[in-house]
N, C-alpha and C positions, 0 to 999 in steps of 0.2 A: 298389705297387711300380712304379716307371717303367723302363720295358723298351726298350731301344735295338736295334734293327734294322740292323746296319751294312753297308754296302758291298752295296746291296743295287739289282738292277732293277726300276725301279718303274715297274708298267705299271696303266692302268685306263683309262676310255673317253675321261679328259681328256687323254691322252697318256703318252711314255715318256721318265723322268728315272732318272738313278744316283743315290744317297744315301744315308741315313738313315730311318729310319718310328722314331716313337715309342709305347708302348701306357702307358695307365695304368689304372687302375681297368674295364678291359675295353672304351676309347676310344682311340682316336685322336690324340694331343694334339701332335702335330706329323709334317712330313713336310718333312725337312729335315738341313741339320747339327745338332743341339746341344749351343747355346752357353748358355743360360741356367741347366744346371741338370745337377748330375753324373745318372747314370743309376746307377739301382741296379742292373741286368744289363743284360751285352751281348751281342749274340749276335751273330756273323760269318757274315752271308749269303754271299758268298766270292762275291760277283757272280751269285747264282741268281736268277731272277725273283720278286718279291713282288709280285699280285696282291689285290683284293678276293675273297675265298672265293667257291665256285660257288653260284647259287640253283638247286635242280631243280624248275622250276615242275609239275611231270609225274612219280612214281613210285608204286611199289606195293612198302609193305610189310607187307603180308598180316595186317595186327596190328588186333584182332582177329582169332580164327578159323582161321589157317593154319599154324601152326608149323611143318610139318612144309614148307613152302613158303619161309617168309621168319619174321622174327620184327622188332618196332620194334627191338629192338638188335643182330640180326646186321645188318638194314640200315641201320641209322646207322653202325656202323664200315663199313662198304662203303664209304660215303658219303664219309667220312671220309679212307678212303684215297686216295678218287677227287676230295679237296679241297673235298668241298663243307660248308658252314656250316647252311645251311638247305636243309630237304626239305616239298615239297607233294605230301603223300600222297592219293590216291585214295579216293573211298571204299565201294569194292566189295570191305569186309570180309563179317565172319559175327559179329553181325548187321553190315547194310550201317551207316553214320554216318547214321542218320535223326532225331537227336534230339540237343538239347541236350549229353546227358548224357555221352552217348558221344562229342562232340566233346570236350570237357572232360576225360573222361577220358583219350581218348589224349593230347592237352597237359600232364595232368600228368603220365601217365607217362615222355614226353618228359625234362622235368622233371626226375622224380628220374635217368634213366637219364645225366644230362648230356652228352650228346653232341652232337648235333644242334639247332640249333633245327626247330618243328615248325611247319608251318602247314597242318594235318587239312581237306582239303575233306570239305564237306557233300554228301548226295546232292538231288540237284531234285528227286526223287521218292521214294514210298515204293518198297522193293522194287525202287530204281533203274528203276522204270515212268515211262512218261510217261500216265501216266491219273492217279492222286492226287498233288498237289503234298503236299511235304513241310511243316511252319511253318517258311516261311522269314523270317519277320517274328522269330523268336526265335533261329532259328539263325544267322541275320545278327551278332548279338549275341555270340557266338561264333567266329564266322570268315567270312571272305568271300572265298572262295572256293568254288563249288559244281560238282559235274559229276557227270553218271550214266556216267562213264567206265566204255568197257566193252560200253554201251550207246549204242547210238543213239537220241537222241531224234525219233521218226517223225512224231509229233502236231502238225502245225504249230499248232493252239491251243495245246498245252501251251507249247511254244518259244517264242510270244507273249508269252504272259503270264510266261514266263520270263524272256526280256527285259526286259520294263516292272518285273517284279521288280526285276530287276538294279541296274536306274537308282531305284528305290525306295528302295531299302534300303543300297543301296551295295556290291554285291559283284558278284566277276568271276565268268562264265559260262563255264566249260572246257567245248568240245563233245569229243563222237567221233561221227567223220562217216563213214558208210556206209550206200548206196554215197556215195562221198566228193565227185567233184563236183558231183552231183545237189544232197547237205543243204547243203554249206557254198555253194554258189550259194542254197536256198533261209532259210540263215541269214543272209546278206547281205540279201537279200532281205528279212526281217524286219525286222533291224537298222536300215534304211531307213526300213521303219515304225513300229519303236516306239521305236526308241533302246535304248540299254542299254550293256552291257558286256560283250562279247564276244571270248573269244578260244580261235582255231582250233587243234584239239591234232594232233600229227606230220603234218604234211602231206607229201605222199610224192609228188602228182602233179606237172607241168607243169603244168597246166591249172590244178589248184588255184592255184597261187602267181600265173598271171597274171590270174584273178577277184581275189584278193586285192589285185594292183598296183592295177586298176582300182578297186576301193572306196575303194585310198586315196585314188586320186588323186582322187576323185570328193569326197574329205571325210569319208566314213564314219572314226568311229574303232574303230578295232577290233585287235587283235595274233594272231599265230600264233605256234610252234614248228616245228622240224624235230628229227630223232632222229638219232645217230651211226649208227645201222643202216641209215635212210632213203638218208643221204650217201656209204655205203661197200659197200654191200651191194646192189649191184645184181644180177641175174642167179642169187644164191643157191638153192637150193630150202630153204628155213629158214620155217618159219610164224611169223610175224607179224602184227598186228593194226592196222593197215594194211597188208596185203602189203609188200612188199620189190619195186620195181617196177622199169624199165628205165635204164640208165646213161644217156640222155637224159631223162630225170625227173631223175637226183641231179645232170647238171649243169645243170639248170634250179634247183633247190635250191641249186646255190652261187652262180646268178647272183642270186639271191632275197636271201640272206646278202650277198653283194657289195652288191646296190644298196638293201637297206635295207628292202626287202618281208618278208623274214621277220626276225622280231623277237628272238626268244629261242631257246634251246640247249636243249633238254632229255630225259633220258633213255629217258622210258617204261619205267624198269628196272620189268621183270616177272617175278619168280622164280618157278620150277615147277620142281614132282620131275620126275625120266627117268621115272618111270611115266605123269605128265600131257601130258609133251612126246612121247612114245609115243601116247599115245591123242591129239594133234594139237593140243594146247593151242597156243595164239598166246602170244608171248611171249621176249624177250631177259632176259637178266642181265647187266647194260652197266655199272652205275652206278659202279664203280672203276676203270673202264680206259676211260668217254665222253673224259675229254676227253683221252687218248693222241688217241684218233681225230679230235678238234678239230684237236689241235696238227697233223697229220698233213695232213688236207685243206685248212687254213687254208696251210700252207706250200704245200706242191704249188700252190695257185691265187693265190699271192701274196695273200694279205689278213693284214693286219696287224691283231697280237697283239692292239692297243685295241680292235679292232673285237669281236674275240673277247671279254673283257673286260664290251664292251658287253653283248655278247649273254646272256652264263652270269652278270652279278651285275648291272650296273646295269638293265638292263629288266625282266628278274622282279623287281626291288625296287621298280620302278615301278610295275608294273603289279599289284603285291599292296602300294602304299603305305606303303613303307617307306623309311627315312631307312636306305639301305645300296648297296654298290656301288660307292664310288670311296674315294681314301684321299685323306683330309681330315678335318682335325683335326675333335671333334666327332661322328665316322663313330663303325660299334659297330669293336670293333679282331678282327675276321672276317677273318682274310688265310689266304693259300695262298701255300707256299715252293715253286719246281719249277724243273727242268731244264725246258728247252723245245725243246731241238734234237740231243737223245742219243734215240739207237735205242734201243725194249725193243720186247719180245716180252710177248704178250697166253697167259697161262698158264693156264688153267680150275682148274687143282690147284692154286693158290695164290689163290685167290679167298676173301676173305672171308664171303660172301655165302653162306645156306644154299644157295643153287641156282647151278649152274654151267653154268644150260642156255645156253650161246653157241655161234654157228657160226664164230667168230671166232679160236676156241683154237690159237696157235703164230703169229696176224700179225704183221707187223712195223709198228709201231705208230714215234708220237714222244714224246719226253717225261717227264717220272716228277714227280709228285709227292712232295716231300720232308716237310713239315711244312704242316701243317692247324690253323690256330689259329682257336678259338672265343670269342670274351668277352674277349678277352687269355693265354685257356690253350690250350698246344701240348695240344691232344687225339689227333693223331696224328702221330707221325716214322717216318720210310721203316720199315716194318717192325712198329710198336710204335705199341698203340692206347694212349692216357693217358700 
């Protein structure tokens, strides 16, 4: 069925045009008027924005092992609200993703639950250690994306050879860095040496993002993230894992985002019971209401929507190898319908999400998410999941 997108703002990293989007068989097949062929549904954008769906290179949905935390499908609908297509999940489940099997699994239950696309990181290590490497010659096979998120990896051999891995085998290397400019200084520092594939998870310092400038400019290739909590949450007393640091850090993080030093947008949504976040668990529950806080900071500092764009679809699509991220014919048809410049208000009791741990609850926020299309199917409109 060929599906018409009308009167619609079309934004993505190549720029912003009014028009038409077409979807067919869960593609792309025009972006434009159409003239060559009636449309079997239409549907009146009424002038909303119609972006590429968000990629979360960064979440945690506790699947295996936590239910009582998150579950794969309370956080896929989360997801979903919060516009996103595809989620890279962590994997510092119970058991942790050390194997094959357990990658595969969670992919297919993906799958049947159809919501979300999945892309399951692997753990680099057993027991998310950095002393026994995992088989990453088989789990490559599987997914390529790997990280002991959660974890620091402290072992400089390990981290070596995790590198040369990387560029081995073909898959990206997600760190977590603490203390944070000491590793990510001495992961650069590697990456010099062995080469690889590298990229930096919530970075939250100053310091961080201007070692980072210097690698690029030096040649190293390498990508980071920042977090909506990083950019807005200064001065909180709210635990998180990388702290929540100084409002001279977050606007060093949006000069970072400005000039092209930090690469990608991503949540670190981390769900936990009030009894965990009691006992001091690190950790937000972000992932439906991040990018209200995009649209929000991104306004306030003048940076424009395609940059935005860039950051949340086309460079997680890059940087995990994927033909996704702008709308062009041929693309998968992944889009996100939203307001961009209407006030709402951040609600903790209307959170989808089994965990509502945020310090966030009652901000005034920008934007709202209207319609979340997967494959060519509206999987979620303002309110209603399916």
């Amino acid at each position: 069925m060929l599906t018409q997108y009308r009167n619609a703002r079309l934004i993505d990293a190549l720029g912003e045009r009014f028009g038409d989007l077409c979807v067919e068989d869960g593609k792309i097949v025009s972006c434009g008027p159409l003239s060559w062929r009636r449309a079997d549904r239409t549907v009146d954008v009424r002038g909303f924005a119609l972006m590429p769906a968000f990629i979360d290179l960064h979440c945690h949905l506790r699947d295996p092992g936590y239910p009582e935390k998150e579950t794969m499908e309370s956080g896929m609908k989360a997801a979903l609200a919060g516009g996103y297509a595809r989620l890279c999940a962590m994997a510092n489940t119970s058991p942790a993703m050390e194997t094959p099997a357990l990658v595969e699994a969670n992919r297919q239950k993906a799958e049947r639950l159809h919501l979300c696309h999945l892309t399951q990181a692997a753990a680099a290590g057993e027991r998310l250690g950095d002393e026994t490497p995992t088989d990453r010659a088989a789990l490559s096979k599987v997914t390529n994306l790997f990280s002991n998120d959660g974890k620091t990896i402290l072992s400089d051999d390990f981290m070596r050879q995790l590198l040369l891995d990387s560029a081995k085998y073909g898959f990206v290397v997600s760190t977590h860095c603490q203390p944070e400019r000491r590793t990510v200084a001495r992961d650069i520092a590697l990456l010099r040496e062995a080469g690889g594939n590298l990229h930096v998870g919530h970075v939250s310092r100053a310091e961080t993002v201007e070692m980072i400038r210097r690698a690029k400019a030096e040649g190293l290739s390498l990508t980071c993230e920042v977090t909506p909590h990083h950019l807005v949450g200064a001065g909180l007393d709210y635990r998180v894992n990388p702290p929540l640091r100084t409002a001279a850090d977050a606007r060093a993080l949006v000069e970072g985002i400005r000039d092209g030093t930090i690469d990608c947008l991503a949540t670190d949504h981390a769900p936990h019971t009030e009894a965990d976040k009691a006992n001091g668990a690190p950790g937000v529950s972000n992932i439906e209401y991040a990018m209200q806080v995009y649209l929000k900071v991104f306004a306030e500092n003048g940076i424009p929507l395609t940059r935005l764009s860039e950051m949340v679809s086309l460079a997680p699509a890059k940087r995990l190898g994927l033909k996704a991220g702008l709308l062009l014919p041929g693309y998968p048809a992944d889009v996100t319908i939203l307001s961009v410049s209407e006030e709402s208000v951040i609600q903790k009791d209307s959170m989808l999400s089994r965990s509502h741990n945020t310090p966030f609850d009652g901000w005034r926020v920008r934007g709202r998410v209207q319609t979340t299309i997967v494959d060519g199917e509206a999987r979620y409109e303002y309110g209603k999941i399916g």
